[in-house]
C-alpha positions in Angstrom: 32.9 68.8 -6.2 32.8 72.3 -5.5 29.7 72.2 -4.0 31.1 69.6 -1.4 34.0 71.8 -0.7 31.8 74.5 0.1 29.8 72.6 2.3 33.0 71.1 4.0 34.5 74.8 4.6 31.1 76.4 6.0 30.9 73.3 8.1 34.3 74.1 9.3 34.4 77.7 9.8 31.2 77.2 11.7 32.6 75.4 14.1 35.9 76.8 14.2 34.5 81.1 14.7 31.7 79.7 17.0 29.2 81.4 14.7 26.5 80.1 11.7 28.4 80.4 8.4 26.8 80.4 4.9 28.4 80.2 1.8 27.7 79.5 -1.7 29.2 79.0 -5.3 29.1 82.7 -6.9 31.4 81.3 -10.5 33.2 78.8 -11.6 35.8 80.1 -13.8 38.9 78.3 -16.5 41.3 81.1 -17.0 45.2 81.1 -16.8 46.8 81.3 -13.4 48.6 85.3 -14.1 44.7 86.6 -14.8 43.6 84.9 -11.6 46.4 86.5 -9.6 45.4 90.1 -11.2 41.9 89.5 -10.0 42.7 88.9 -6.6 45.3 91.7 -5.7 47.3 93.0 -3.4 45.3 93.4 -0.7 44.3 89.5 -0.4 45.9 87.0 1.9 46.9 84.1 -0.3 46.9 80.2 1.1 48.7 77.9 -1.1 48.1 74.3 -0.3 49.6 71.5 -1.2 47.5 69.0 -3.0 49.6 66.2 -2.1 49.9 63.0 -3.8 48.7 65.0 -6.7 50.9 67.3 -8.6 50.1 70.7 -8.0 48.8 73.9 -5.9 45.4 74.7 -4.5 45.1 78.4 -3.9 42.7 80.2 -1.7 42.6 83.8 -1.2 40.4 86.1 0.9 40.6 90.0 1.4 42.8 91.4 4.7 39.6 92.9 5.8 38.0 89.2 5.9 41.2 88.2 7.6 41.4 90.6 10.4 37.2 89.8 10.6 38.3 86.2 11.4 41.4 86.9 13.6 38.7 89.6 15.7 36.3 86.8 15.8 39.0 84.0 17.0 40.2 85.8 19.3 37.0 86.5 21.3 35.4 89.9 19.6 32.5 89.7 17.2 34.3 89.2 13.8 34.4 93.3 13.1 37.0 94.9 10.7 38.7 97.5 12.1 39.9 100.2 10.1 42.9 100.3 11.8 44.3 97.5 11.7 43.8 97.2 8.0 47.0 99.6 7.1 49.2 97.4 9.4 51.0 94.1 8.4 50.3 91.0 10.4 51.4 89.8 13.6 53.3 86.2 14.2 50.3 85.5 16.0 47.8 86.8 13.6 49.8 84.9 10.9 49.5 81.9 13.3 45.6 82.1 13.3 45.4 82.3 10.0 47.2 79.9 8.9 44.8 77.5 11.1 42.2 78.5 8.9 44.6 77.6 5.7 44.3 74.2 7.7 40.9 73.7 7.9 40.5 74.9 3.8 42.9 72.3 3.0 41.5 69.8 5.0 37.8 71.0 3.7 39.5 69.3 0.2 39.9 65.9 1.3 36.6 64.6 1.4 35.7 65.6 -2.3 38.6 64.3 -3.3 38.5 60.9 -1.8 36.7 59.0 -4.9 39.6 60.5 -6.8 42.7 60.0 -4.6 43.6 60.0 -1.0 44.6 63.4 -0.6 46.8 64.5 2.0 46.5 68.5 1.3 49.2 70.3 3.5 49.6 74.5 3.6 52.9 75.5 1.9 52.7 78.8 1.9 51.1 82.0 2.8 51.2 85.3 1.3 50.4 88.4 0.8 48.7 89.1 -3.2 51.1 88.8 -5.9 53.8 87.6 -4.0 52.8 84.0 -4.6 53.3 84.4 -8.3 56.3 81.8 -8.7 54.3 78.9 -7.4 52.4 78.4 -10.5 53.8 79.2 -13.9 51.8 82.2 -15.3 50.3 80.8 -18.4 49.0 77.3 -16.2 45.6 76.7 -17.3 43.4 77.0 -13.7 39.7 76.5 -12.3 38.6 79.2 -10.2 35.8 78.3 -7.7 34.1 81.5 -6.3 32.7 81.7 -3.1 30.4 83.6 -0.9 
């Protein structure tokens, strides 16, 4: 399944930055939800989707840098990181854009879900690092896909 996610989301963000994206399972990881949110950060934008009809989160985070990459690249630049921007908080409209591509994560789920349920995945939330620790309680047993 994580495979087909994976597929689904370079699919997607090919599409979506106008560009060739590659990506690839790096680990796939059981661990408890508080380690998980150490390993990300503080410096990570955090997507929490909804994983509706089933009970539960789906969480996807990706570095500031990677964001501001994305928001360059949707925006009509060539997807650098600028230095600058990285000690500033984010726009409405950078938030906006973002959350777009929480969108297309979420909807990157539905297909390898569909022998299991008829998912209807929905963003609920999104953060910056550890401030998305109350949506899972910190001892939840989790599976961490990796991606590159």
């Amino acid at each position: 399944m994580a495979l087909c996610i994976i597929a689904a989301l370079a699919a997607s963000f090919s599409g979506r930055l106008r560009a060739p994206v590659e990506a690839r399972l790096s680990a796939l990881e059981r661990g408890i939800y508080e380690e998980y949110v150490a390993q990300i950060g503080t410096s990570s934008i955090v997507v929490i989707i909804d994983m509706s009809p089933l009970q539960g989160y789906a969480v996807a985070a990706f570095g500031v840098d990677v964001a501001f990459g994305i928001i360059d690249r949707l925006l009509g630049g060539r997807g650098k990181r600028n230095a600058k921007a990285m000690n500033r908080e984010l726009t409405d409209i950078e938030l906006a854009l973002i959350r777009h591509i929480g969108m297309d994560i979420a909807r990157s789920l539905i297909d390898p879900w569909q022998r299991v349920t008829e998912l209807e995945p929905d963003v609920t939330e999104l953060a910056l690092g550890a401030q998305v620790l109350h949506v899972v309680p910190p001892s939840e047993f989790v599976i961490t896909a990796w991606y590159e």
